[in-house]
One Martini backbone bead per residue (centre of mass of N, CA, C, O) as a GRO file, in nm:
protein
  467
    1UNK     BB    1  13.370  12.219  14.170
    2UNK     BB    2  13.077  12.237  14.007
    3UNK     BB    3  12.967  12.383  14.239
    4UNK     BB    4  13.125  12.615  14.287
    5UNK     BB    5  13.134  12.751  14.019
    6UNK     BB    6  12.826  12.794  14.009
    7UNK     BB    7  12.831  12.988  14.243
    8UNK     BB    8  13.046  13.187  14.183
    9UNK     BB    9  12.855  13.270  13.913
   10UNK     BB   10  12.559  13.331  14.095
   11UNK     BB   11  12.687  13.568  14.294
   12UNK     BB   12  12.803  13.753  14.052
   13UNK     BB   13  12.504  13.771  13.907
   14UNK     BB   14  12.404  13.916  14.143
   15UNK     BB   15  12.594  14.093  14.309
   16UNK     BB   16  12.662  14.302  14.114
   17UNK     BB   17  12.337  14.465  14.069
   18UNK     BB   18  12.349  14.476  14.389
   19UNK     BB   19  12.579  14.645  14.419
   20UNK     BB   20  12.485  14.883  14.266
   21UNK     BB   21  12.238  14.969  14.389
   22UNK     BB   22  12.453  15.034  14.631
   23UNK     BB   23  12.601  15.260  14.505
   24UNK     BB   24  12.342  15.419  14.410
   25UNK     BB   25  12.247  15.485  14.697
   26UNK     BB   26  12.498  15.615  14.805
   27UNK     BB   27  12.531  15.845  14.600
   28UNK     BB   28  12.298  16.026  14.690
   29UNK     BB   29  12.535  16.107  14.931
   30UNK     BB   30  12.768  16.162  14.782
   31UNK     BB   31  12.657  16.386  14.598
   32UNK     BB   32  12.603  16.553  14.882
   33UNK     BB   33  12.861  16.581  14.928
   34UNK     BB   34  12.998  16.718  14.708
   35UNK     BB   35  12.809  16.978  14.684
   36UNK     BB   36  12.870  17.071  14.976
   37UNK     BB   37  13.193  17.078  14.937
   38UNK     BB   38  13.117  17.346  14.731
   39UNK     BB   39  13.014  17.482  14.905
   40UNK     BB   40  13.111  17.411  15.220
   41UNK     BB   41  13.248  17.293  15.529
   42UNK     BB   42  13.020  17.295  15.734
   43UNK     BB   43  12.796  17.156  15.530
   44UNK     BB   44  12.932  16.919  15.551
   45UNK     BB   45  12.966  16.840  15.833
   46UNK     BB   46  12.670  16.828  15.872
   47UNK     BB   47  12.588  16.584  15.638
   48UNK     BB   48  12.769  16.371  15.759
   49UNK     BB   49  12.633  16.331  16.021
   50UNK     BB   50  12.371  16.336  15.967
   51UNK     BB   51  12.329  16.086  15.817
   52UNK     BB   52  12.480  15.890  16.028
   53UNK     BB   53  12.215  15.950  16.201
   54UNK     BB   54  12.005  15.814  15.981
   55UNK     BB   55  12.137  15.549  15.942
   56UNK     BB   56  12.091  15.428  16.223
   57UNK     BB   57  11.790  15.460  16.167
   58UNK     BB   58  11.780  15.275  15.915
   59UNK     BB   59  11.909  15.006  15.979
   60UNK     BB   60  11.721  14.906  16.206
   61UNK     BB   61  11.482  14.891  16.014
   62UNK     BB   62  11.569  14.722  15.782
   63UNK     BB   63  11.563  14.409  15.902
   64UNK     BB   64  11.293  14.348  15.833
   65UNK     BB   65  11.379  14.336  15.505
   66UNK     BB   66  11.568  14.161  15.511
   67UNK     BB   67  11.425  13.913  15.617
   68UNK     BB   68  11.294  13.861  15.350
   69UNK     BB   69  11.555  13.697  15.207
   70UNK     BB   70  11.534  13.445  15.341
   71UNK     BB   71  11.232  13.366  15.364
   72UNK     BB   72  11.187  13.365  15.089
   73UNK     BB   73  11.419  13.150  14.953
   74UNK     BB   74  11.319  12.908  15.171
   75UNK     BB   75  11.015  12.921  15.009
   76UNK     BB   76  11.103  12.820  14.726
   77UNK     BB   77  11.231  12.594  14.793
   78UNK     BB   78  10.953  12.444  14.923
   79UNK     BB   79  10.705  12.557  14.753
   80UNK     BB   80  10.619  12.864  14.892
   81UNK     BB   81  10.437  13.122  14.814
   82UNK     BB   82  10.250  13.194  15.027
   83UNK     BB   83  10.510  13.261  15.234
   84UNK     BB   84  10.581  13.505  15.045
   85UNK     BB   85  10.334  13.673  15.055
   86UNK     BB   86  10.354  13.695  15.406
   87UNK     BB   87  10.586  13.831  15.442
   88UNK     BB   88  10.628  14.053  15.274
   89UNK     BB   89  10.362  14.185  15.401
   90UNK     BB   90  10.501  14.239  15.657
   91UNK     BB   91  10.736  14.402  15.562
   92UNK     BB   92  10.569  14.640  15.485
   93UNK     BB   93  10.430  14.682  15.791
   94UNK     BB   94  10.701  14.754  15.960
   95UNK     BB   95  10.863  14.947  15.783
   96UNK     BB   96  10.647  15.188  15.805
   97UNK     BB   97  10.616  15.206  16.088
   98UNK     BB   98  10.892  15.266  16.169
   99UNK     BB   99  10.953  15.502  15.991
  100UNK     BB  100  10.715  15.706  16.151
  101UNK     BB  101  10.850  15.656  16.458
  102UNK     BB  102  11.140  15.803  16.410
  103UNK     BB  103  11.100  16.117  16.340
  104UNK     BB  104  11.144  16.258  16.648
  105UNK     BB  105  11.451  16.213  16.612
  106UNK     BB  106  11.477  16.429  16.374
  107UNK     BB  107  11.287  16.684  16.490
  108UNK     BB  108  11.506  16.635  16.755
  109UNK     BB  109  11.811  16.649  16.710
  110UNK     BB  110  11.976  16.898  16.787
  111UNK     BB  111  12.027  16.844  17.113
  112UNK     BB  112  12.134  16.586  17.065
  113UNK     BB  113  12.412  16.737  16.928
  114UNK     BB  114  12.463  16.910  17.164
  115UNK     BB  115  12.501  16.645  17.389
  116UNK     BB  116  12.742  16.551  17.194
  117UNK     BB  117  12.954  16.830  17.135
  118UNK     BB  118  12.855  17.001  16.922
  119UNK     BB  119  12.777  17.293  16.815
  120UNK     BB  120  12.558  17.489  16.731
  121UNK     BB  121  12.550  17.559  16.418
  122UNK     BB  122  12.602  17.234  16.333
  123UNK     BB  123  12.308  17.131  16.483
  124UNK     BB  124  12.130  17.320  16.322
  125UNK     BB  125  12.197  17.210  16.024
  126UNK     BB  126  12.133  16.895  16.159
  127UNK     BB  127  11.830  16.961  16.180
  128UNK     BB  128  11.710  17.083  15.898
  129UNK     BB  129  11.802  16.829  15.722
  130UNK     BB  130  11.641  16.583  15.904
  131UNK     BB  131  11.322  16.716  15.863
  132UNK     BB  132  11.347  16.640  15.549
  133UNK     BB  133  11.465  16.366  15.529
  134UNK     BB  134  11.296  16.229  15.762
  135UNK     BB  135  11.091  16.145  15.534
  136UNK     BB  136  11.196  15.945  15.380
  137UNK     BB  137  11.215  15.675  15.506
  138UNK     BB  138  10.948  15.496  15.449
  139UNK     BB  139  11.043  15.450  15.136
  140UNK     BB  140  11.309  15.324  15.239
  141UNK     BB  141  11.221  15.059  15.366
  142UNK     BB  142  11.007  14.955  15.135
  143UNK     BB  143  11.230  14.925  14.949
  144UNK     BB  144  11.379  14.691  15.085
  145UNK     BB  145  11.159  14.466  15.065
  146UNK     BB  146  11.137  14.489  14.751
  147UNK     BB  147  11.445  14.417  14.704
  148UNK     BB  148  11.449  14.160  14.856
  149UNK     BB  149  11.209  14.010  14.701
  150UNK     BB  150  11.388  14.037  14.408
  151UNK     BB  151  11.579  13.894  14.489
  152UNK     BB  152  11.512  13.602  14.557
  153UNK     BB  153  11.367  13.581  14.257
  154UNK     BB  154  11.658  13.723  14.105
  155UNK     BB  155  11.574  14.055  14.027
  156UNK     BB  156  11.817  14.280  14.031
  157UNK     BB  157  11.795  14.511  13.798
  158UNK     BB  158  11.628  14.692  13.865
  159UNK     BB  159  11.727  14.796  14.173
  160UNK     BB  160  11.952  14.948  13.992
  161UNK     BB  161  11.786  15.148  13.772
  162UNK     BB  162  11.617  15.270  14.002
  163UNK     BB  163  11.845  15.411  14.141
  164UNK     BB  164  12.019  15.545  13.902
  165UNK     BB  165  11.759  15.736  13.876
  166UNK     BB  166  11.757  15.857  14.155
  167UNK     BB  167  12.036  15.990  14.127
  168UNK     BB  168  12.003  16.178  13.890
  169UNK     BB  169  11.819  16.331  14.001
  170UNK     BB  170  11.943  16.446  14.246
  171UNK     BB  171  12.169  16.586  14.129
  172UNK     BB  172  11.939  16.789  13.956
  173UNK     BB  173  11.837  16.922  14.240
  174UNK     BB  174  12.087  17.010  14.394
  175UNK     BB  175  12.202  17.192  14.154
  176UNK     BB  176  11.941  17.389  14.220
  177UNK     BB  177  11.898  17.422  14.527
  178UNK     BB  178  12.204  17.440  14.673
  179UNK     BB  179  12.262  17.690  14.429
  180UNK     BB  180  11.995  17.821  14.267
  181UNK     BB  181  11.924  17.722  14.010
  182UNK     BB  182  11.680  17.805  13.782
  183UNK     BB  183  11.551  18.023  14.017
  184UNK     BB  184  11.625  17.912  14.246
  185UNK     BB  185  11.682  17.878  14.587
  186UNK     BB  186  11.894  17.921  14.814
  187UNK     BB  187  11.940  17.593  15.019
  188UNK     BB  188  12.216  17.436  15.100
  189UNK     BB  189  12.104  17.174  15.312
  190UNK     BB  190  11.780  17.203  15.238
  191UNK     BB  191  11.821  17.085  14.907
  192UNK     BB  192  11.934  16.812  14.967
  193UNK     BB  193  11.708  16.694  15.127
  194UNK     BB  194  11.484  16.728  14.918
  195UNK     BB  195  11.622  16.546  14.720
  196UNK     BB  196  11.624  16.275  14.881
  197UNK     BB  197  11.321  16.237  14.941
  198UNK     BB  198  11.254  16.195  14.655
  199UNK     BB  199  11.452  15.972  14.568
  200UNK     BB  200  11.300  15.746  14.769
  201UNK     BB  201  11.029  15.779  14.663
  202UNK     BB  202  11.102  15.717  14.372
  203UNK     BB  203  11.237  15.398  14.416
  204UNK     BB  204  10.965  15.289  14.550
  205UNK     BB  205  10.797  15.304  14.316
  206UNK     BB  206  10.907  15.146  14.131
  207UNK     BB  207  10.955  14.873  14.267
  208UNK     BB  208  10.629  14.878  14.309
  209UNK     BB  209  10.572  14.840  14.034
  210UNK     BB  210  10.729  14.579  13.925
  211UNK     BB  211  10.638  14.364  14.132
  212UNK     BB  212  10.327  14.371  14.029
  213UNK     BB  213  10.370  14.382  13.663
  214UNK     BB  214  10.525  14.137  13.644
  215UNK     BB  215  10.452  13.829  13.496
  216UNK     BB  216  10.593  13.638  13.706
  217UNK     BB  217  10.474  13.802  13.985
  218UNK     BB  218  10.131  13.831  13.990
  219UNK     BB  219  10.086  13.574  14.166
  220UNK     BB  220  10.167  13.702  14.453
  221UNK     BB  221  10.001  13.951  14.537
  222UNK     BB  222  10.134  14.128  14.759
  223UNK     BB  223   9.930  14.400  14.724
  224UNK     BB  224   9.659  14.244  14.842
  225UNK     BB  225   9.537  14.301  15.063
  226UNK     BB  226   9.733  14.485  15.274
  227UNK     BB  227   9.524  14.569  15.512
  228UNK     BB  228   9.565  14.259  15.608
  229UNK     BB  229   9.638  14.121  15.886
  230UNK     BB  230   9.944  13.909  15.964
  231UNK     BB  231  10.032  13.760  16.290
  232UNK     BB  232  10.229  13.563  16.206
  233UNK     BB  233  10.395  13.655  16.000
  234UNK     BB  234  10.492  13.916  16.152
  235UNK     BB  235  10.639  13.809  16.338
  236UNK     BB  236  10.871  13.666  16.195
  237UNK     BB  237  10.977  13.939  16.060
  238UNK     BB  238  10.993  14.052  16.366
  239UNK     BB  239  11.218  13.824  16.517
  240UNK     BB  240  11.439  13.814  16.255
  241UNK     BB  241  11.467  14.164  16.186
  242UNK     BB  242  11.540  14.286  16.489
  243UNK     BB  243  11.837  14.161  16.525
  244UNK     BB  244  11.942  14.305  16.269
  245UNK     BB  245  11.910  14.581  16.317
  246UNK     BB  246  12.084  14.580  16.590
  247UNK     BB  247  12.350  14.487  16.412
  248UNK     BB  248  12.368  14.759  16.227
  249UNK     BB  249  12.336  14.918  16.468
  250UNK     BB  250  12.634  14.841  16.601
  251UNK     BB  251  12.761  14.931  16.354
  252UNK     BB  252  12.658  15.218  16.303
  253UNK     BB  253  12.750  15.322  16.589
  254UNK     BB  254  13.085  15.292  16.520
  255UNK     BB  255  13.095  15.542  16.309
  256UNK     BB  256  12.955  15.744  16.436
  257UNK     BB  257  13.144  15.757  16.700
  258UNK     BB  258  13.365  15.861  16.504
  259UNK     BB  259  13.260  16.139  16.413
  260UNK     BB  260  13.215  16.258  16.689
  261UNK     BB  261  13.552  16.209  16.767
  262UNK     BB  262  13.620  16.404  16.524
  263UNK     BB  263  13.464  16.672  16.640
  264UNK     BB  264  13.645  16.701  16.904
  265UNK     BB  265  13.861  16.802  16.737
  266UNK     BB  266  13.737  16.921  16.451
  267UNK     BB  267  13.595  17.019  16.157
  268UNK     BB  268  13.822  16.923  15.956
  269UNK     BB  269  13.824  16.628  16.066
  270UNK     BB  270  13.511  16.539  16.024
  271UNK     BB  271  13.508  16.621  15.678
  272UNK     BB  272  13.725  16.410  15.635
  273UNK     BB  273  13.607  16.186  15.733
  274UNK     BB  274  13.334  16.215  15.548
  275UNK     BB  275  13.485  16.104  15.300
  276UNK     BB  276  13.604  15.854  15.374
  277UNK     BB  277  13.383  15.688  15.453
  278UNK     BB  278  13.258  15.706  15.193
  279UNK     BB  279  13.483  15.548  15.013
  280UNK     BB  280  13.494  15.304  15.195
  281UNK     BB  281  13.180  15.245  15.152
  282UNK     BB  282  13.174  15.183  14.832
  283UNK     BB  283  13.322  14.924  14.880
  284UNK     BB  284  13.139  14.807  15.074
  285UNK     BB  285  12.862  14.759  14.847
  286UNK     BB  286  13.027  14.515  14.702
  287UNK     BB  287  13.016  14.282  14.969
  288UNK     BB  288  12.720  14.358  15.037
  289UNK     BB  289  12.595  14.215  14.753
  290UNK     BB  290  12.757  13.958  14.764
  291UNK     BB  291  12.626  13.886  15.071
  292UNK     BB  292  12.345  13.868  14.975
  293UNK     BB  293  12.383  13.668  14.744
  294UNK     BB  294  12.466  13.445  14.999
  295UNK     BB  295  12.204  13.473  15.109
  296UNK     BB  296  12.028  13.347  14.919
  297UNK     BB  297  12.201  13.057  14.858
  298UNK     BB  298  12.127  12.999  15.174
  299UNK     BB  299  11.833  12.990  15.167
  300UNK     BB  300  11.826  12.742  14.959
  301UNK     BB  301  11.986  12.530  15.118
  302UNK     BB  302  11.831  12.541  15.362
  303UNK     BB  303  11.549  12.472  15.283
  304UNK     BB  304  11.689  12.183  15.141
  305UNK     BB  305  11.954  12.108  15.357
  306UNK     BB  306  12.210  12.161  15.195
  307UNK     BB  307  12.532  12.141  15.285
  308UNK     BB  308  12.710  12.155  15.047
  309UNK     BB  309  12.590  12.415  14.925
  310UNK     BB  310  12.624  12.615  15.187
  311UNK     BB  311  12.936  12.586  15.144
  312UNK     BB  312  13.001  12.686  14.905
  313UNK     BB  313  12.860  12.937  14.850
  314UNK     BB  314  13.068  13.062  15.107
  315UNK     BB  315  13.339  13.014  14.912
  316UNK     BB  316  13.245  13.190  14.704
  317UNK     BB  317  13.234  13.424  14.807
  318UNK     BB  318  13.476  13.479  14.967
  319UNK     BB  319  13.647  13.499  14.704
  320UNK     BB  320  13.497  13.759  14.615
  321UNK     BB  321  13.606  13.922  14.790
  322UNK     BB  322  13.919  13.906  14.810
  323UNK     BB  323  13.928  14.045  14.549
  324UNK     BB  324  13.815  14.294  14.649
  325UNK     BB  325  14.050  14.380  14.878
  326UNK     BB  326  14.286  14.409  14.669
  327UNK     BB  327  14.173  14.647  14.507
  328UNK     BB  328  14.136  14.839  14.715
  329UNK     BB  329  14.376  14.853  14.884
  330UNK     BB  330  14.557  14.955  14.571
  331UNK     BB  331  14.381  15.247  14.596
  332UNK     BB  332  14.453  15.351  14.883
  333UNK     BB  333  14.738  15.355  14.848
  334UNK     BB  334  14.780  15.479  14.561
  335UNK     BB  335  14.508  15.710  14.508
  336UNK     BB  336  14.439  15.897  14.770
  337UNK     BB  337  14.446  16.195  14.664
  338UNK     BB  338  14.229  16.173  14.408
  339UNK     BB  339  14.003  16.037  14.633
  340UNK     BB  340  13.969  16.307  14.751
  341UNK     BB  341  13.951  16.549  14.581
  342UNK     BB  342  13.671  16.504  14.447
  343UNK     BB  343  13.555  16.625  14.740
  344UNK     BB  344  13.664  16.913  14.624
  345UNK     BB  345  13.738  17.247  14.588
  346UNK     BB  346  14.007  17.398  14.421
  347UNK     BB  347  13.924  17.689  14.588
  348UNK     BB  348  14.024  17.561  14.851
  349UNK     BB  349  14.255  17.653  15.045
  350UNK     BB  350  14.258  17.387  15.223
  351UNK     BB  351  14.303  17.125  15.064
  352UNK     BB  352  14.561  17.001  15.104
  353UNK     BB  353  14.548  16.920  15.378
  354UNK     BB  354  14.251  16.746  15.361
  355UNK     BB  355  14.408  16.555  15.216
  356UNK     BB  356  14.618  16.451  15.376
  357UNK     BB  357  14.459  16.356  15.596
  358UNK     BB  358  14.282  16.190  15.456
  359UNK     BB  359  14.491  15.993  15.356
  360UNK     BB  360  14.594  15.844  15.602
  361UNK     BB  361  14.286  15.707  15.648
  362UNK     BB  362  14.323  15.516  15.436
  363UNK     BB  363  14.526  15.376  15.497
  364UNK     BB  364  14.407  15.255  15.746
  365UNK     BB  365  14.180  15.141  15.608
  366UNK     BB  366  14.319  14.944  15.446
  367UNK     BB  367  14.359  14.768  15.723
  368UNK     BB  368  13.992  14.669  15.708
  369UNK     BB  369  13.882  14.508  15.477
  370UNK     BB  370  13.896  14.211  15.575
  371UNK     BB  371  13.704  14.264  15.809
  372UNK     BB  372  13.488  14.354  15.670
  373UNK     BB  373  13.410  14.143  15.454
  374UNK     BB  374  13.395  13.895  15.675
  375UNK     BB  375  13.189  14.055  15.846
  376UNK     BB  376  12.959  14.022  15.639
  377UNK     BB  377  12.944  13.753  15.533
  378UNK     BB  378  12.881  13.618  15.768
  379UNK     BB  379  12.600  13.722  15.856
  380UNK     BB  380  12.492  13.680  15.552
  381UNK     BB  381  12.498  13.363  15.632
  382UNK     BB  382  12.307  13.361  15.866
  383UNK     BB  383  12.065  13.473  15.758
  384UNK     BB  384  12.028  13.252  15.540
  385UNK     BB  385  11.970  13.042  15.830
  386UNK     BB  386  11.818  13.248  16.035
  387UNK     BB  387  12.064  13.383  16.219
  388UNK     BB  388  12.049  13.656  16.469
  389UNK     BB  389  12.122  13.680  16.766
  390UNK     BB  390  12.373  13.611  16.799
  391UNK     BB  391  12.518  13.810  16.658
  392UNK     BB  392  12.421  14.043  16.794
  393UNK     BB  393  12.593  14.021  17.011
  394UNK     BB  394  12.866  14.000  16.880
  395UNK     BB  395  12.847  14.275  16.771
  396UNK     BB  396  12.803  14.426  17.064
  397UNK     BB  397  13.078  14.343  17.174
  398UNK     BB  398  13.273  14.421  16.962
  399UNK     BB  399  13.214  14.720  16.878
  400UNK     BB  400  13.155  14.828  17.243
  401UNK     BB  401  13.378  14.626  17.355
  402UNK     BB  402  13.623  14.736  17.178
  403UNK     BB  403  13.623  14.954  16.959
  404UNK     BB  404  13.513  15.255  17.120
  405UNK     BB  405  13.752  15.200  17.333
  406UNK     BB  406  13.990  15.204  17.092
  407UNK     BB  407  13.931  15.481  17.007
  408UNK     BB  408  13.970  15.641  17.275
  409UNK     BB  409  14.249  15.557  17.323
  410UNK     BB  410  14.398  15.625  17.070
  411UNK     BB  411  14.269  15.900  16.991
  412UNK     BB  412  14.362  16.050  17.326
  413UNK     BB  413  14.536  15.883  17.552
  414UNK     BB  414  14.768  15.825  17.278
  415UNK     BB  415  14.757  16.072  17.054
  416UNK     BB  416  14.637  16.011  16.756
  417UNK     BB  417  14.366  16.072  16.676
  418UNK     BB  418  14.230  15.965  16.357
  419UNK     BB  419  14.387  15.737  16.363
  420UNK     BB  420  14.309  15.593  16.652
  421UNK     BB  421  14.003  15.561  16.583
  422UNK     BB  422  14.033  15.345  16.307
  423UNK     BB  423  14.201  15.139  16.500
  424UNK     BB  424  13.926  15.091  16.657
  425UNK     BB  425  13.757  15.011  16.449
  426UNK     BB  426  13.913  14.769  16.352
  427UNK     BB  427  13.917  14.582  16.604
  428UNK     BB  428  13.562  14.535  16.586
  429UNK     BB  429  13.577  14.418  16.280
  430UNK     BB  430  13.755  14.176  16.365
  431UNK     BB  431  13.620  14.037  16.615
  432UNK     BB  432  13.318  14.013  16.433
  433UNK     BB  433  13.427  13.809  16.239
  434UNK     BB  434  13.550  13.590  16.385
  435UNK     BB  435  13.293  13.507  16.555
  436UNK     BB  436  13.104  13.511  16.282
  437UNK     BB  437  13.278  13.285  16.154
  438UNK     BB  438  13.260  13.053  16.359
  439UNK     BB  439  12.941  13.024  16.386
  440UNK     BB  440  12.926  12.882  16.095
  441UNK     BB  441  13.135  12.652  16.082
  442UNK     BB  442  13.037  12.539  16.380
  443UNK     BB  443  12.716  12.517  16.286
  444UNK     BB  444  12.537  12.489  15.990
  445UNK     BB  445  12.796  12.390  15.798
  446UNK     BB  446  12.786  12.157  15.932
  447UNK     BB  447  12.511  12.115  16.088
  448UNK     BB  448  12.159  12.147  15.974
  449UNK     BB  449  12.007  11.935  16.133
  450UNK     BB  450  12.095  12.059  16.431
  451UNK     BB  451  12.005  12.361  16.360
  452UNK     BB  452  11.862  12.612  16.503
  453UNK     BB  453  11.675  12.858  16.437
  454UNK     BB  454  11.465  13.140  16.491
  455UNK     BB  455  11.255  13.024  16.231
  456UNK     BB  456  11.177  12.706  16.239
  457UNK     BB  457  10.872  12.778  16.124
  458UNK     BB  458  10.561  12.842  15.980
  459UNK     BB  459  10.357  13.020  16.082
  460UNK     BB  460  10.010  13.008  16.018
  461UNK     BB  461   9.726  13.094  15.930
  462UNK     BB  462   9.530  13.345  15.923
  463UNK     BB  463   9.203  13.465  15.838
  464UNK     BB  464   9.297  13.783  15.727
  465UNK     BB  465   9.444  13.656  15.488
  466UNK     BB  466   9.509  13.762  15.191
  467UNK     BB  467   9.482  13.532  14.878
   0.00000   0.00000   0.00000
């Protein structure tokens, strides 16, 4: 019980930080829907897609900046500096290189979204959007980096503040530029794009300029010699982070297809679509922090081999999640009217219509909390014991082989509509919970000195690497 309560006390106080900092880095699209929302119905439109069309292929970078966080908190418990300072560096050279070779994707998504069922005019302004807004990426993945390095070491509090003064900036950048205030031009939803940008370049210059400056990490050096290869290291974080990003990369790609899904329906309907799950969103951030939270503790636990702890630690997490579903729950249910409200203009004709298909979507998305909870615990239990391939897998047949499928059965063959999509989304996140949460319980925290991770131990240290 003393080892739970202080697991508990643990995850709750590095996950809340951490949960702040993703939903200070939310607010920053946050912000964008809402200014959008009171810009026009259109641009609200497109700025939902486009956004969930950057996350997707944010996510899939993003693996390998994760993959950072669990290889640092493992090499801490060994007393291993220098594999601390190896993988960091390695996570930043993959990071930005994923972060530029993405750029074409952004920069020709038009026709991406016209092969895709949307109309003219919203492919075209998901492609303004797209194509300054995509200029973000490798910002945004080194500071993911920063973010896991700055996690595993304790440090969670600048990642937050860090964030939320990048939020403040954006808000007031997108209220010059969105609307032409201060003499500036109106620029609609390339105002919102380009705020966006400088908002991700700003908060990866704070936290890399934290972690070289802090006395306390001056020791790792992560950024001297950056520029020397170390190509032992490289595979590491790319062996561990590229499964991580293709399972982000499946569960983002069944809410992407949920958004298609609902532009096939009617404009109005990706809109609401497009509120709603950005407030589901909002609530899974705090998971989210959580998750990571018990990724580090998993990956000391890991490290040490020690069994007992990695049990702990996992039902400590698991237990502060649950108390956030109820809590959720009684908000969705509750004042669905209220949170869909917040994102419309009180002057827009149709605002009352919005906000009840909104409720309605809110009401459903209240009944996978658990799944969603649980499967994002239970994958971020795996990352931190290092096992990233199963889960992938797990992922792939759940999301797409489950998910996808019965969301176009209820929401088109059974003419369920937007409730239907949300449905189908339902079931692929309960599929993905039980399946990665039996493969925690009954692999590593079961034995971990029979389990094999997929990086078993730390590659050699090359010639060129930097000491």
């Amino acid at each position: 019980m003393i080892r739970f309560r202080h697991n508990l006390r643990a995850i709750f106080l590095m996950g809340l930080p951490l949960a702040g900092s993703h939903l200070a880095q939310m607010s920053i699209g946050i912000t964008d829907t809402v200014m959008l929302g009171w810009y026009g119905v259109g641009e609200l439109a497109a700025q939902s897609l486009a956004s969930s069309f950057f996350f997707v292929i944010y996510l899939l970078g993003s693996g390998f900046g994760i993959a950072v966080m669990p290889m640092v908190a493992a090499a801490i418990s060994n007393g291993d500096r220098r594999q601390v300072r190896r993988v960091t560096r390695m996570g930043l050279w993959i990071s930005a290189l994923a972060g530029c070779l993405a750029m074409p994707l952004f920069w020709f998504s038009g026709p991406i979204f016209l092969a895709l069922g949307q109309t003219g005019a919203i492919s075209a302004m998901m492609q303004d959007y797209l194509r300054i807004a995509g200029w973000s990426l490798p910002f945004f993945l080194v500071a993911v980096v920063f973010k896991s390095y700055l996690a595993a070491l304790g440090h969670t509090q600048i990642t937050m503040w860090a964030t939320l003064a990048g939020t403040l900036i954006n808000i007031f950048i997108n209220w010059v530029l969105i609307f032409g205030n201060l003499g500036a031009p109106e620029l609609g939803i390339r105002g919102a794009a380009i705020a966006s940008l400088g908002t991700n370049a700003l908060v990866m210059v704070l936290l890399g300029a934290y972690a070289v400056a802090v006395r306390d990490l001056r020791g790792d050096t992560i950024l001297a010699r950056l520029w020397r290869p170390d190509w032992g290291a490289f595979r590491e974080v790319f062996v561990l982070g590229l499964p991580i990003g293709l399972t982000m990369l499946a569960e983002a790609g069944l809410f992407t297809a949920s958004g298609i899904m609902m532009g096939w329906i009617s404009e109005e309907a990706l809109a609401v679509h497009g509120i709603a799950v950005t407030i589901s969103g909002a609530t899974f951030m705090i998971h989210l922090g959580l998750s990571s939270a018990a990724t580090v503790r998993a990956g000391y636990a890991w490290g040490a081999k020690d069994i007992a702890e990695l049990r702990s630690g996992a039902l400590a997490g698991l237990t502060l999640s649950m108390i956030t579903v109820v809590l959720t729950v009684a908000a969705f249910l509750g004042i669905p009217e209220l949170l869909m409200g917040l994102f419309l203009d009180p002057d827009v004709p149709e605002r009352d219509r919005l906000i009840a298909m909104g409720s309605v979507l809110l009401a459903t998305a209240a009944l996978f909390q658990l799944a969603d909870a649980v499967q994002v615990m239970a994958v971020s239990l795996l990352r931190g014991v290092q096992d990233t391939r199963r889960p992938m897998i797990y992922a792939v047949v759940s999301y797409w082989g489950v998910g996808v499928p019965m969301m176009y059965a209820l929401g088109f063959w059974l003419d369920l509509g937007g409730v239907g999509i949300w449905l189908g989304m339902a079931s692929g996140l309960t599929a993905a919970a039980v399946s990665m949460m039996a493969r925690f319980w009954r692999g590593p925290a079961r034995s971990p000195l029979a389990f094999v991770p997929d990086v078993p131990s730390p590659a050699p240290e090359t010639a060129g690497e930097g000491r």
